[in-house]
TIFI-872227 format. One record per residue (C-alpha): residue in three letters; x, y, z. Coordinates in steps of 0.1 Angstrom, whole numbers, plus 5000, padded with zeros to 4 digits. Layout:
ALAXYZ ...
END
This chain:
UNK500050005000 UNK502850245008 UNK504450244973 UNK500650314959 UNK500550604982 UNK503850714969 UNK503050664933 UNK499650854941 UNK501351144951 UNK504151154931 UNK501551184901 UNK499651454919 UNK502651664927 UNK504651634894 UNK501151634873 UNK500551954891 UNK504352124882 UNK503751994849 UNK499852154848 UNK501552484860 UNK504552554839 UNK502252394804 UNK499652664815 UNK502352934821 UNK504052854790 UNK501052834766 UNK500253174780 UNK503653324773 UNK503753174738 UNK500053314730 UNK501753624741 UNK504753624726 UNK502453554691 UNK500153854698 UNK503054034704 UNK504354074672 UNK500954134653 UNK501054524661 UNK504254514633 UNK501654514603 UNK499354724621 UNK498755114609 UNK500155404629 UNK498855724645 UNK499755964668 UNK498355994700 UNK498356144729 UNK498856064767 UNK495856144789 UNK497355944818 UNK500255774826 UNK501555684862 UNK503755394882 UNK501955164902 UNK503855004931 UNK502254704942 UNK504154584980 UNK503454244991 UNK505254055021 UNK508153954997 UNK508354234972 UNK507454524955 UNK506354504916 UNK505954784892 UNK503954864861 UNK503155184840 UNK499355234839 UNK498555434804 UNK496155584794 UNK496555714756 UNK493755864730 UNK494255834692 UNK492055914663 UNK491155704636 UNK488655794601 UNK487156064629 UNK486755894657 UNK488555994687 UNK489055614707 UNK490755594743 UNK492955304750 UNK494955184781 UNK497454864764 UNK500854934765 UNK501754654750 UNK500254304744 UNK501554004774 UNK502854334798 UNK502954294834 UNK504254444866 UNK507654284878 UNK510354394908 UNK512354534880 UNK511854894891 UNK514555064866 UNK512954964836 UNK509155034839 UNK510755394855 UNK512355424819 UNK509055324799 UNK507655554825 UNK510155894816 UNK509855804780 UNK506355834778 UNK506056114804 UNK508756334783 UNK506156254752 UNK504456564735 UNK502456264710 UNK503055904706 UNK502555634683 UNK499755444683 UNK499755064662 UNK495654934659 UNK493954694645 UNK492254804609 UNK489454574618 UNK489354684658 UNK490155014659 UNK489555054694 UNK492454814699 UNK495754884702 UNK499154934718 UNK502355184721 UNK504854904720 UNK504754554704 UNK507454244705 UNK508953984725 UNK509554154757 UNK510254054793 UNK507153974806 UNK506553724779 UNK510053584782 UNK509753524815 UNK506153334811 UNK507753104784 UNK511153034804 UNK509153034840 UNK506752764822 UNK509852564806 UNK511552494842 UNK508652434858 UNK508052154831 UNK511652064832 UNK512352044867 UNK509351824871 UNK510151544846 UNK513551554860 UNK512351514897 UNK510051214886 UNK512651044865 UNK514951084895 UNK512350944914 UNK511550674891 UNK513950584872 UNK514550284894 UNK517250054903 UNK517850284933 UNK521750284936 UNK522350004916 UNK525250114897 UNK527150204934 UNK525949894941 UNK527649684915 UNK530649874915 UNK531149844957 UNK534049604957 UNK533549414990 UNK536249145008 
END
């Protein structure tokens, strides 16, 4: 019964890793392909109607994010929009959302990419950037680190190589 138990939970526990870091990782990658389709989008110029840094303190930490809001124009009609850029989240990394932060503060008009179909969406920024790299590595280890704790757990035959190379009198 005890190696049932073990099994049991092994499954649980490594499924779970394995649930988490696919989920992560699926997210980042439908990120990272959203990410890139502002490239072939038109251009405007905007304007910034808000734009602030969020500090977010938890026990641990303290993550950061620029909060945007940005107005554009498009065929006449004036649309209000708050997406930096597509997969964009708040991290500890203080220095760089301070830089996004100064850039667009410093801004008399920016450019704004939006969908021809959707004008109401659209972003300031597009590519693979941090946020998404981190969901796709973050996702990768977790998937990694749990096949290589079950195969370590599983692989069987314990020590048996220490075992048949222990010279004994």
């Amino acid at each position: 019964m005890g190696a049932v138990l073990r099994n049991l939970f092994a499954v649980i526990f490594f499924g779970s890793f394995i649930a988490f870091g696919s989920m992560t990782f699926v997210s980042g990658w439908r990120a990272f392909q959203r990410s890139h389709e502002p490239l072939a989008w038109p251009q405007v110029d905007g304007a910034i109607e808000e734009c602030v840094l969020r500090e977010t303190e938890d026990d641990e930490d303290t993550q950061y994010e620029v909060l945007v809001t940005y107005s554009y124009h498009v065929a006449g009609r004036r649309y209000e929009n708050d997406v930096l850029a597509f997969g964009y989240e708040a991290s500890i990394d203080d220095r760089s959302h301070r830089e996004i932060l100064s850039k667009l503060k410093s801004a008399d008009k920016v450019v704004v990419r939006y969908d021809p179909d959707s004008p109401q969406n659209s972003v300031l920024s597009y590519g693979m950037h941090r946020s998404i790299r981190v969901k796709l590595a973050g996702g990768l280890l977790f998937i990694i680190a749990a096949i290589g704790m079950a195969y370590i757990m599983f692989a069987g035959g314990g020590d048996s190589v220490l075992l048949r190379h222990l010279i004994v009198n």
